[in-house]
C-alpha positions as CSV (number, residue, x, y, z in Angstrom):
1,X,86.5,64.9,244.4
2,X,83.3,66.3,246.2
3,X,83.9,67.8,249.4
4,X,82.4,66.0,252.6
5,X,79.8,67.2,254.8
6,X,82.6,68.2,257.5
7,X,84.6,70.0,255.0
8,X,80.9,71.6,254.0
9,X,80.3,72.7,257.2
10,X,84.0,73.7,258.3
11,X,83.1,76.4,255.5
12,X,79.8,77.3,256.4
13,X,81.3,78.5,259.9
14,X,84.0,80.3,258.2
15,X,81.8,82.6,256.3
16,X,79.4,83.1,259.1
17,X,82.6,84.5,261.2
18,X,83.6,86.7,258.5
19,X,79.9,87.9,258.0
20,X,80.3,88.5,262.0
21,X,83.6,90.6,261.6
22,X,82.5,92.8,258.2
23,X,79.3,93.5,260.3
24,X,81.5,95.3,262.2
25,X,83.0,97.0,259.9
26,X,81.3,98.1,256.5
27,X,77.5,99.3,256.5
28,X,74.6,97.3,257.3
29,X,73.3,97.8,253.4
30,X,76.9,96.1,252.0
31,X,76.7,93.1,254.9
32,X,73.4,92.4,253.0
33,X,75.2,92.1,249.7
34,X,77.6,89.6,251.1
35,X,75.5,87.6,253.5
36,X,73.4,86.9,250.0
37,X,77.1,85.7,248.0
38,X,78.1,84.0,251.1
39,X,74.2,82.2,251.0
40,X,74.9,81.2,247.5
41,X,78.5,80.3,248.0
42,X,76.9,77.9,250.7
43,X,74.1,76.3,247.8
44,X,76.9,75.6,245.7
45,X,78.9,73.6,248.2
46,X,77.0,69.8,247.2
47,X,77.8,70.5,243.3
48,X,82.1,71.4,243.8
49,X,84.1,68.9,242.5
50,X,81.0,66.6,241.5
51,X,81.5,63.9,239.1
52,X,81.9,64.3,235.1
53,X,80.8,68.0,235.4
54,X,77.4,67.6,236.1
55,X,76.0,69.6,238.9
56,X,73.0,70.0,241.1
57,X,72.7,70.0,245.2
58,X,72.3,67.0,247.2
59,X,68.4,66.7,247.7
60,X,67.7,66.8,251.5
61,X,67.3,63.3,253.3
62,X,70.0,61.7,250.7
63,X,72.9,60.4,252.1
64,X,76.3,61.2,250.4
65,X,76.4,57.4,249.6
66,X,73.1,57.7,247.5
67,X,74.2,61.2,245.8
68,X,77.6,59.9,245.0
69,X,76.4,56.0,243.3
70,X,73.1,57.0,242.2
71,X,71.8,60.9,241.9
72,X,74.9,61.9,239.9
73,X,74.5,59.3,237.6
74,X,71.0,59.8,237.1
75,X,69.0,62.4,234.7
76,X,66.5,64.2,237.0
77,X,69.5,65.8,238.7
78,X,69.4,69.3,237.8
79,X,71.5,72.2,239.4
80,X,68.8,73.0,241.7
81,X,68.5,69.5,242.9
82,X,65.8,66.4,242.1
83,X,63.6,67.2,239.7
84,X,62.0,63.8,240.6
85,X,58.7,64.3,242.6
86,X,58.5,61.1,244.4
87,X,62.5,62.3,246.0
88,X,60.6,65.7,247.0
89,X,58.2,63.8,249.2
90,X,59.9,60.7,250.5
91,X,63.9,61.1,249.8
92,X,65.9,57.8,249.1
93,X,62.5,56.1,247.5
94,X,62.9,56.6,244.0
95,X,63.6,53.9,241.9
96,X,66.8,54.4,240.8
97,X,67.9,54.6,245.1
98,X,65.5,51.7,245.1
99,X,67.3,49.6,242.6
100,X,70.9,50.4,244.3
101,X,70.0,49.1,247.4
102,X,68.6,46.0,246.1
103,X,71.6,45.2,243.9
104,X,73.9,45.8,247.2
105,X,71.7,43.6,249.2
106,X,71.8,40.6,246.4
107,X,75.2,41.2,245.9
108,X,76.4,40.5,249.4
109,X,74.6,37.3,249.3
């Protein structure tokens, strides 16, 4: 199972404390080092526990509705994200997204 945005950010907080305490502690070169892991750690957070192994972030403006019925399904979803230039420009109007929406619509009818 995926974790949800509030878990996503519950996590995101957690490292940025600990970032806050090691400052304190260890030299400025070494909070580098793990401010970078902790940066990557947070990248990785859309592609834990996605679906059927397949990974890649949540492209921005997607909702976790779209991600979850339609992105992880589809085969422009790459570990970085959407491949799929039209999702660059103007998220949640590609065709696949497209065609989700207007199968829910017809089916409620």
């Amino acid at each position: 199972m995926a974790l949800t945005n509030e878990e996503k950010n519950i996590i995101e907080e957690a490292l940025s404390v600990y970032l806050q305490i090691i400052a304190r502690q260890v030299p400025p070169a070494q909070v580098q080092q793990l401010a970078q892991i902790a940066q990557n750690i947070v990248k990785k957070l859309d592609s834990v526990g996605s679906v059927g192994g397949k990974q890649g972030n949540r492209p921005a403006g997607i909702t976790d509705e779209w991600y979850k019925n339609v992105c992880l399904k589809c085969d422009k979803l790459s570990p970085g994200g959407c491949t799929d230039k039209v999702t660059e420009k103007y998220p949640g109007k590609c065709d696949p997204i497209l065609h989700y929406e207007q199968k829910k619509t017809s089916d409620k009818k």
